[in-house]
N, C-alpha and C positions, 0 to 999 in steps of 0.2 A: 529808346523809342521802338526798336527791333525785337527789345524783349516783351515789352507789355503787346504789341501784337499780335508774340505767338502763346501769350496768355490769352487775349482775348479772343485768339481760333480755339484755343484749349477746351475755354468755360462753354464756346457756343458748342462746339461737338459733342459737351458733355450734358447742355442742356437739351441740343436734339436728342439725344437716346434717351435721355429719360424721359420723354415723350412719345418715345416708341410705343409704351403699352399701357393700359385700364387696368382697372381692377374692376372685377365681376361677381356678386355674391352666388353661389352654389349652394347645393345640399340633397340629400334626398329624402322622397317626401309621398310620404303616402297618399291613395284616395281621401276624399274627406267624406265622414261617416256623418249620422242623420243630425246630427249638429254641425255641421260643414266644419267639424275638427280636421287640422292637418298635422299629419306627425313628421317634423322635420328631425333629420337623424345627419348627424355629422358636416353640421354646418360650418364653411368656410368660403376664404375669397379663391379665385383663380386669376392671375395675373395673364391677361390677353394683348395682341397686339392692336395698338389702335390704329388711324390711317396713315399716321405719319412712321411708324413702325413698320406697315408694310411697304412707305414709299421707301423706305432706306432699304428693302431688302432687293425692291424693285431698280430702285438707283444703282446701289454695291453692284447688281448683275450685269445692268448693262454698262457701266463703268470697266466692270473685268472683261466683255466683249470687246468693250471699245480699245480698251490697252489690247486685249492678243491679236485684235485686229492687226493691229498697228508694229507688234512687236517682231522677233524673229525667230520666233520660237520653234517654227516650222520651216522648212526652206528645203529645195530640191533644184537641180544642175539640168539645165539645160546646153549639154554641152559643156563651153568655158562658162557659159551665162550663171548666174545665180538666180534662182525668183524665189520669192515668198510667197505661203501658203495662208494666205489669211483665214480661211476659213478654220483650219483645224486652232489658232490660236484664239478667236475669239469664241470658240465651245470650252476651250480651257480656261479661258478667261472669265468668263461667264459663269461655269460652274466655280471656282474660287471668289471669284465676287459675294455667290450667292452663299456660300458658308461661309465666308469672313464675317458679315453683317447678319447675317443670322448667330451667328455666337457671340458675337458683339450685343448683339441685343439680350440673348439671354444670360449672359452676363450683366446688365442692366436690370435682369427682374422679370425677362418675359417667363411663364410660365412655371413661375414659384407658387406654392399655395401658401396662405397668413389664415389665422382664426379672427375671429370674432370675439373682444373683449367683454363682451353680454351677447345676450338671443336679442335683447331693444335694438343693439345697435346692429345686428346683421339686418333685423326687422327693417330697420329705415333704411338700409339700402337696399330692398327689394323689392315691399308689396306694401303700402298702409292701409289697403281695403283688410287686414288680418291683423287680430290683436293675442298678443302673446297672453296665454290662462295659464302654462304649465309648463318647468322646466325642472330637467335632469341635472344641465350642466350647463355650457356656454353653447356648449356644442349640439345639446339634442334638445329638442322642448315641441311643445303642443300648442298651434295657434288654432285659433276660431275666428270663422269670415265676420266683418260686422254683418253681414246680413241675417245671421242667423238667430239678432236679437227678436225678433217678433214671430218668431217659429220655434223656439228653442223646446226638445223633450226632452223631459227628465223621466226616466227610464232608472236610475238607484243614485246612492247620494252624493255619485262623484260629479253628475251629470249639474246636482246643485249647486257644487261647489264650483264648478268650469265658469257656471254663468254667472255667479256672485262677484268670479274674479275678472269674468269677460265682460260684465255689464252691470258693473255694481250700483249702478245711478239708474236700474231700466225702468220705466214705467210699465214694464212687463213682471215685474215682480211677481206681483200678486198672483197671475195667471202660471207663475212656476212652480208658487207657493202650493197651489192649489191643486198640484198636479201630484204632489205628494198625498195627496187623500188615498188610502185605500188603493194607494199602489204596492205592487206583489215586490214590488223591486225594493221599497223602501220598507225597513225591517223597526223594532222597537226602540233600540239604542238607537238611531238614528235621528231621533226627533228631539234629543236636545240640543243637537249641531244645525239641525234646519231652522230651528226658533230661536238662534243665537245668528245661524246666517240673516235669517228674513224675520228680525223683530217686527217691523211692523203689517207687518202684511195680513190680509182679512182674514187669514184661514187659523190664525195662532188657535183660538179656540178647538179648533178642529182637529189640530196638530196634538194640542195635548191630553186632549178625549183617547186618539189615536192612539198614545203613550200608555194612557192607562188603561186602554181595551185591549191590547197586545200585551200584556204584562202576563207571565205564563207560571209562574207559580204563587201563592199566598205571598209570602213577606213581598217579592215587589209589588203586586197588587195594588196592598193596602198602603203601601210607602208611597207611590204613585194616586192614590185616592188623595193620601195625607197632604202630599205637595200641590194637587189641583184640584184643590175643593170646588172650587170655578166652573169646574165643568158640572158638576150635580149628577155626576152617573150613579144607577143602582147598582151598586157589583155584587151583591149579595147572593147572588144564583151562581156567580161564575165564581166566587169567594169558596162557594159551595162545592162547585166542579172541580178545584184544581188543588181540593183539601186532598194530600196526601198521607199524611203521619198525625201524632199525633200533636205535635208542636202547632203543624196549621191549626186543627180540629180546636186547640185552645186558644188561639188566638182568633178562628172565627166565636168560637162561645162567646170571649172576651166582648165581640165589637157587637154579635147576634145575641145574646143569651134567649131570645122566643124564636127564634127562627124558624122556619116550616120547611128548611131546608136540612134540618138537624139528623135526620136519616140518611141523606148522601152523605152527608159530613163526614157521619160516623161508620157507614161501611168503606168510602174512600181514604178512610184513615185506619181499617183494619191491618193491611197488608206490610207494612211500612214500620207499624208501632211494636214495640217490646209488648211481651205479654201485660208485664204490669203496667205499663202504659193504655192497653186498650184495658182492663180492667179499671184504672182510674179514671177513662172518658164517663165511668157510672155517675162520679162526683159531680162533672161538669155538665151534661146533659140530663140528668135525673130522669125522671119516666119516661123522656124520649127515647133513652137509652134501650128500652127493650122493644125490640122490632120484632118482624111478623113476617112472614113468608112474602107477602106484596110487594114489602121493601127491599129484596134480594131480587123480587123477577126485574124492580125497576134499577137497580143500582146493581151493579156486579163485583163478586170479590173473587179472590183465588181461594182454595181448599185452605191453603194458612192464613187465609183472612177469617175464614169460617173456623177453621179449631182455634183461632185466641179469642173471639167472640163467645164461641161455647164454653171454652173453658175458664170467659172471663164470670160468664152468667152462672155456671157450679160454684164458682167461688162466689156470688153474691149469694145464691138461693143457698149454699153448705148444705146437700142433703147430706143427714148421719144415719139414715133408717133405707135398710132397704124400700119398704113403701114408698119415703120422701126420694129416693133414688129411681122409682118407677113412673111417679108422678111427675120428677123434671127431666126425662126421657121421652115419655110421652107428648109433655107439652108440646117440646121444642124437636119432635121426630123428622118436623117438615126440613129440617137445618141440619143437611148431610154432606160429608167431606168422606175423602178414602180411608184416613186414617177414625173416624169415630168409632165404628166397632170395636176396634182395640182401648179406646179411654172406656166405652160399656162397658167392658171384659173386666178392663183393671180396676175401676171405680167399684165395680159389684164386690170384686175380690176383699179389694179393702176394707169396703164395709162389713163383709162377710164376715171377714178373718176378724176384724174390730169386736163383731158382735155374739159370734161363735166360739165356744171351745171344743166345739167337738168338729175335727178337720174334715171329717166324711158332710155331714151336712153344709160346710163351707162348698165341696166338691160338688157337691148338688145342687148348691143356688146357683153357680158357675155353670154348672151344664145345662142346668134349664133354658138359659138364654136361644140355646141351637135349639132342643127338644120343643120347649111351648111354643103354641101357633099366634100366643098371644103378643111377642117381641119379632114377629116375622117379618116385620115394617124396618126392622132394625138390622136386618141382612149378615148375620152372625151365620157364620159356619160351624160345625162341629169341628172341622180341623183348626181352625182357627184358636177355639178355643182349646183343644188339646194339644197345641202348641204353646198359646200362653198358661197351661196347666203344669205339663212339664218343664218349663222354666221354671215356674217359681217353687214346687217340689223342689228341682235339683239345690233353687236359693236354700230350700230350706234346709236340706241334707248335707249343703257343704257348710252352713252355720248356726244349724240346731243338731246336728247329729256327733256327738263327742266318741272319741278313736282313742285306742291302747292298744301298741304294738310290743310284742314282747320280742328278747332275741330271736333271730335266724338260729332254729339247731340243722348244724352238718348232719350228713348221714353217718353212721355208725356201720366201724366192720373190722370187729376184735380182732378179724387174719388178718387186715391189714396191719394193724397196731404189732401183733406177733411178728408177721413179716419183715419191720422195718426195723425191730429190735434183735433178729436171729441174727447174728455174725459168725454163725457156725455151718456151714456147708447146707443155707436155703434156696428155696426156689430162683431160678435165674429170670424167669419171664413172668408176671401176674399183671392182672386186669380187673380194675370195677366199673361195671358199665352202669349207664343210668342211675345215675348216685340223685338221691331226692335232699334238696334242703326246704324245713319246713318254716313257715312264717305264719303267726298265726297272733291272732288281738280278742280285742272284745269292742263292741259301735253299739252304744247307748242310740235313745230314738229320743229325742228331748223337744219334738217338735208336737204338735195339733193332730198330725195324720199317722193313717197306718201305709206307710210306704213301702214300695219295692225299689231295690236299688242295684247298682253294679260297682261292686269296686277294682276298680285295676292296680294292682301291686307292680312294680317294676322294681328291677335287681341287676346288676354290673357284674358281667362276667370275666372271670383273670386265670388265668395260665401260669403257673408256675412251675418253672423246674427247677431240678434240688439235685445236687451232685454233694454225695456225702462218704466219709471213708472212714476207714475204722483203725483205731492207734492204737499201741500196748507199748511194752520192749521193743526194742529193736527188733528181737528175734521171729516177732508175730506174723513180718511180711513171709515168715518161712510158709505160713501155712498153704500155698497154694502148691509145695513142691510137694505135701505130704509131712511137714513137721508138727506134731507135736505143740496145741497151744493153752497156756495158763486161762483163766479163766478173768484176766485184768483189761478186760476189750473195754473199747472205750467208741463213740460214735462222734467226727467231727465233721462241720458242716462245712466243704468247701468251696460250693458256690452256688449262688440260688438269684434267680432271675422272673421277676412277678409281669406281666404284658396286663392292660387292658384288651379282652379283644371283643366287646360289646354288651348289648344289654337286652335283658328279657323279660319277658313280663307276661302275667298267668291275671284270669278276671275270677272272683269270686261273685255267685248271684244269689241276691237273696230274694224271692218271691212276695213277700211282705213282711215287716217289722211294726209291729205295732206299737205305737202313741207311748210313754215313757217306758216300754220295754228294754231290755237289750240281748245281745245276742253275740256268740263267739264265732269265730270265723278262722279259716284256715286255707293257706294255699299250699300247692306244693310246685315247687320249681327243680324238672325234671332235666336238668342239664349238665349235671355233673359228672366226672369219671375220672379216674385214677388209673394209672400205670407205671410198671417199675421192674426195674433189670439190676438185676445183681449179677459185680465183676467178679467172680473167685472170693466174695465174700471182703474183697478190699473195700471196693466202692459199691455203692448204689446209687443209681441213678431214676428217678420222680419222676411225671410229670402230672397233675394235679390240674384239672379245670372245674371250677369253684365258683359260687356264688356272695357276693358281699354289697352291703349298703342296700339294703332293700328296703324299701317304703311303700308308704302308700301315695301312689300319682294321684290318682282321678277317682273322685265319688259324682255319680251321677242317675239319675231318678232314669230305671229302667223298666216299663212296663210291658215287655215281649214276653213270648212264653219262652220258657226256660226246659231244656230234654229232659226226659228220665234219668240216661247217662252222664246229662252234667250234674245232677242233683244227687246220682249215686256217685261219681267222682269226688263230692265235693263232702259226701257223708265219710267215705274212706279220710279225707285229708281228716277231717274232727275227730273222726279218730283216731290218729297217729297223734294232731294235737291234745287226744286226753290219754293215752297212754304210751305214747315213743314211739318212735323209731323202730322200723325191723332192723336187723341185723342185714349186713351186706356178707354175699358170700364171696370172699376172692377166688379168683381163675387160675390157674395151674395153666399158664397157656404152654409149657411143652408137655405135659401130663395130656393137657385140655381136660382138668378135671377139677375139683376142687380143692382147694388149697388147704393140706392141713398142716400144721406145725409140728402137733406129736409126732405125726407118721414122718417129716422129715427128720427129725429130732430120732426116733428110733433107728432110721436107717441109716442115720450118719452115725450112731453108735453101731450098729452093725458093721457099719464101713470101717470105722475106725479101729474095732477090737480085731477084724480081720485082715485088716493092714498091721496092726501089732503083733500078731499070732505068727506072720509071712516074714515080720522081721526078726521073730525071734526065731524061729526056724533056718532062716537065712545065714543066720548069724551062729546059730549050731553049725549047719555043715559047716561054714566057714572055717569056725575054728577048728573044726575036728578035719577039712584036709588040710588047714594049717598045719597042726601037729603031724599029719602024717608027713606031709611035705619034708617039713622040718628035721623028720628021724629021716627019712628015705635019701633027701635031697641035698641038705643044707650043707652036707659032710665036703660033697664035692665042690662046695664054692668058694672061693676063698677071696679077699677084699683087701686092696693095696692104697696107700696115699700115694702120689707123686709129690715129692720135693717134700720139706721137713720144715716145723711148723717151730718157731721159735720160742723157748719158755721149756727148755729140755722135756717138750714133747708135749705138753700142756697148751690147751687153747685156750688165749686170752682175747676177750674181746676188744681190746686197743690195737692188737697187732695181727687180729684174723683178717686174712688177705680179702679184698673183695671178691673175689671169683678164685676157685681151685679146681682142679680135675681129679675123676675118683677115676678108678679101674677096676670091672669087676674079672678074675678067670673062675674057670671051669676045667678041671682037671689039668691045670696049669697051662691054662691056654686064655687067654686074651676073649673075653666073653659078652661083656659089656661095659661100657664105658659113662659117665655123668659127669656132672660139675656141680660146686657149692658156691653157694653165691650169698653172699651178705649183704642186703638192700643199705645204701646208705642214710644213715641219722633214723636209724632205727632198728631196733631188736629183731628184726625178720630176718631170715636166713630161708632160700628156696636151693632145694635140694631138687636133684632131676638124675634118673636112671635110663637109659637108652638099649636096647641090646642089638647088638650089631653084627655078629659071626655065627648067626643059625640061619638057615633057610625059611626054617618053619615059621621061627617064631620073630624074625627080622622087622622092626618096626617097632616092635611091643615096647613099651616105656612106664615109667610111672615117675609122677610127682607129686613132691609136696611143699607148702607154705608154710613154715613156722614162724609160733613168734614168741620169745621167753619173756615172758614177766619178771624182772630180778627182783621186784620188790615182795611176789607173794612165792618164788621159785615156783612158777610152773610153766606146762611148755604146750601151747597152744595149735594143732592143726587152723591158720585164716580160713576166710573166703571173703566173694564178696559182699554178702550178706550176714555172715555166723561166722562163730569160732569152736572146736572141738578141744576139750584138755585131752592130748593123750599120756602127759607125763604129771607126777606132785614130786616136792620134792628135789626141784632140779638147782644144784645151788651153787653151779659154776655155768658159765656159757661153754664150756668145752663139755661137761653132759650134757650140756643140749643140746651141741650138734653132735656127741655119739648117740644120743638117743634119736635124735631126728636119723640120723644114717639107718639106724637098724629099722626106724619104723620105716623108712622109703624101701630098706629092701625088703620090710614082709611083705609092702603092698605090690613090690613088685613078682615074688614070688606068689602073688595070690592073683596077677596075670597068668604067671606063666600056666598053673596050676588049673586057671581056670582054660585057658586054651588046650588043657587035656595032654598037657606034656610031660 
């Protein structure tokens, strides 16, 4: 029994708090607009306290007063006395009462917020003078007050849709419906949702007159006619107005074919159509088709509506006669665009050229057009027309006028051809300046006219240098010390290096060329030059800037005047192309004079016989203080080996030591000194004389490099270039080092001899 009691305090405490607080619906909500529409945005409940809710929070506090009253939670000494402070315990008390039950409660639910499972049902717990027309979510939607059923405006088609869904049963329908007529707000597509909202409503007629009077180009139109024949409208005028192309213009023919609208038709379908498209509007409108200046002031096209109109009516009327070509110019003069002058120009041409074979009277019926006062309706300029003049000249010169270009000839210049083959003591510096390469054709005239014309040649300029040297014997590189050389020169090429370094280009003008004539022609391309340095006649060294690949660029119809001087420049080139080339003279640039071959050629045999003449001379004294030397001097020298040479005195070359020392005296004195040396794994032996015990002649030396041949016995003076025989005959290696000993000491007696001792 004890227990179910303090169950049944349990359930009642728990059913007073839950009676603490309401539920409240919220949301926020805009003004309502001229159909008292409200836009409710984020609707939900708020959980509030209701009366019994505040009594519990009202009770809890004076409960916690009443206990701190009572308690001893305060207290102060009088003396031994004790008292209590009642007053500070029930402010304490009081305020913990009032948040106990107050968190108590909201723990129970005060002040939670909950959604709304629909916008209907937050609805019914709010407002039912407002019927829900439009929703986002649960949460956001759009009501309408019912009162706004007998006032409602429709203003565009959402306004119809609001109240179809706010007052779908209204006996105001009709007065909604109707409110659609020839409003700005409701547009064409819109009127088969209003005649699907408001089937029956008195205005349906109205509605889809409405549909097919706003239909803004042909096909819906007439698709729009098709579907409400019911309404009996004329569209025929507006069929006419919003003919664009030529697809409308045939499908009005199709539905019109007499129609009296047949000239807007056909200028509103100029602009829009392909040429042969408005050319074919002839088939479909027949004598309508050709209009009159009154039909252009009443209907408007653009300049390309007006040239595929003209040019569709030349292709009906084909004039092939100049006359028939005056006669539908003149017709149709009233019917001007910016570009017609030029179809004049090219139409006359055609027929001209068609009719004509002589190209000068073609040029005259063409220029009359500017000159007679009788096409001055026709607004032709003279420039005009000698601009489309020179056009079709130049067509005709780059495809009736036939070209033959022969080779490029180089310039010619025998001293240089001589220069680069002399290998015999030639010029070290030369120069060709201004070198001409000529280019020269023949240009047939295969056209109507006698034409003047400009042709430009253009040509690729290259650089070359050429490093070349010259081979024989061995012995040939002697020639720069003064040797002696055979006459087995040979030229080889050892390096050559080609650059493009650009491109040049010369005009040739010709003043007039008459109708199947022809005529030669020539240029000269003045950029060439040549230079060349020769090393001691080893190498030569080039540098060559040259012309190659030359064509013909550009032919084009020139009627400027042409100078005296380029027409005498251009008579000079025809003539180098009918008889050559000049000769180029080379430069002698250390001379600074002209380059001759003989005269180097004579002077190096001058050079040469008197370099021969000085060594034979040379080589007289020579010998002849030799020999005196040799009686006067030779007596007092005398020549010692050290140390003894194995082969009972014979030298054998297995057992010749590599290195030995010689001794030379002088009246039995110690005079000079040497050594023999035998190069190893080789036949060379270097012998060397020093003298060393004279004042005078202290220093003096002489050496030589031998080298014996065992196979032909002979005994060769090396170097590092040549070799001298001075011995035949040698057919042990021990004469060939007493032969080598005696020649080191003639050369060296031919020291001493020569320092006048």
């Amino acid at each position: 029994m004890k227990t179910s009691y303090k169950l049944l305090i349990l359930v009642s405490i728990i059913l007073l708090m839950s009676s603490c607080y309401v539920t409240r619906p919220d949301a926020l909500t805009s003004m309502p607009d001229y159909n008292s529409r409200v836009t409710a945005s984020n609707a939900h409940y708020d959980n509030v306290l209701s009366p019994i809710g505040a009594g519990t929070i009202i009770a809890g506090t004076a409960t916690g007063m009443y206990l701190g009253y009572k308690s001893s939670m305060f207290t102060h000494y009088n003396g031994a006395d004790q008292k209590k402070l009642g007053i500070g315990g029930m402010v304490v008390g009081g305020f913990l009462g009032f948040y106990a039950t107050k968190y108590i409660n909201e723990i129970f639910g005060w002040k939670k917020i909950t959604y709304p499972n629909s916008p209907q049902e937050w609805l019914d717990k709010t407002n039912n003078e407002f019927i829900l027309t439009r929703q986002t979510d649960n949460r956001n939607f759009i009501l309408t007050h019912k009162s706004a059923e007998n006032k409602f405006i429709v203003k565009n088609i959402q306004d119809a849709r609001d109240f179809k869904t706010a007052f779908s049963s209204s006996s105001y329908t009709n007065n909604v419906a109707e409110q659609t007529i020839y409003n700005s707000g409701i547009f064409r597509n819109d009127y088969p949702e209003l005649m699907q909202l408001f089937p029956s409503n008195q205005s349906m007629l109205d509605m889809k007159k409405r549909f097919v009077i706003l239909s803004t180009n042909v096909p819906d139109l007439f698709s729009a006619i098709d579907k409400y024949p019911e309404t009996k409208l004329n569209i025929e005028k507006k069929a006419a107005s919003l003919s664009i192309n030529y697809s409308d213009a045939f499908q009005f023919n199709k539905r019109y074919p007499k129609s009296k609208y047949n000239n807007q038709v056909i200028i509103n379908s100029l602009n829009q159509s392909s040429d042969n498209e408005v050319y074919n509007m002839y088939s479909l409108f027949k004598k309508d088709y050709f209009l009159n200046s009154y039909d252009f002031q009443l209907f408007s096209t653009t300049d390309v509506g007006k040239k595929k109109y003209s040019n569709a009516l030349y292709r009906i009327k084909n004039p092939n006669s100049i006359y028939a070509l005056e006669t539908f110019y003149f017709e149709y003069d009233w019917l001007k665009y910016s570009e017609k002058p030029d179809e004049i120009i090219n139409n006359y041409w055609n027929i001209a050229n068609s009719s004509y074979s002589d190209g000068n009277l073609i040029l005259s019926t063409v220029n009359s057009l500017a000159t007679d006062n009788s096409y001055s309706n026709w607004n032709i300029s003279k420039s005009k027309i000698n601009s489309f003049v020179s056009n079709k000249l130049e067509y005709e010169i780059n495809t009736k006028f036939s070209f033959r270009l022969n080779n490029i000839v180089p310039p010619k210049s025998k001293q240089w051809a001589e220069w680069i083959n002399n290998n015999n003591m030639t010029a070290g510096l030369v120069t060709l300046s201004n070198l001409s390469y000529l280019l020269s054709g023949t240009i047939v005239n295969n056209s109507k006219f006698d034409l003047p014309l400009k042709l430009t040649f253009n040509a690729e300029v290259y650089r070359t240098y050429k490093i070349e040297g010259t081979i024989g014997t061995g012995l040939e590189i002697l020639e720069v010390i003064g040797q002696a050389l055979d006459d087995q020169h040979r030229r080889v090429q050892l390096n050559e290096k080609t650059d493009f370094i650009g491109s040049y280009s010369e005009n040739y003008y010709m003043p007039s060329l008459k109708r199947n004539d022809s005529h030669t022609f020539a240029v000269i391309f003045d950029v060439g030059s040549k230079a060349g340095i020769n090393a001691f006649d080893w190498v030569k060294l080039t540098e060559e800037i040259e012309i190659k690949n030359a064509s013909l660029s550009k032919k084009e119809y020139y009627n400027d005047y042409v100078s005296q001087g380029t027409q005498q420049k251009q008579n000079t080139w025809l003539h180098f192309a009918q008889y050559g080339m000049p000769d180029v003279k080379l430069i002698d640039r250390w001379r600074n004079e002209e380059y001759n071959d003989a005269e180097w050629e004579r002077k190096n045999e001058i050079e040469q016989e008197r370099k021969r003449q000085a060594r034979i001379e040379a080589e007289r004294r020579r010998q002849e203080t030799k020999n005196i030397a040799k009686v006067t001097k030779l007596s007092t020298f005398t020549w010692s080996w050290e140390g003894n040479w194995s082969g009972g005195g014979s030298f054998l070359w297995a057992d010749f030591p590599y290195e030995h020392d010689i001794i030379v005296y002088k009246d039995g004195k110690k005079w000079a000194e040497g050594n023999i040396e035998k190069a190893k794994e080789s036949n060379r032996v270097d012998i060397e004389f020093e003298i060393i015990d004279n004042s005078e002649l202290n220093g003096k030396s002489a050496k030589v490099y031998l080298y014996f041949d065992e196979d032909d016995k002979e005994l060769y003076e090396t170097g590092w270039f040549f070799g001298d025989k001075i011995a035949d005959d040698v057919n042990s290696f021990s004469s060939a080092v007493d032969k080598g000993i005696n020649f080191c000491k003639d050369r060296l007696l031919d020291r001493i001899i020569e320092s006048g001792y």
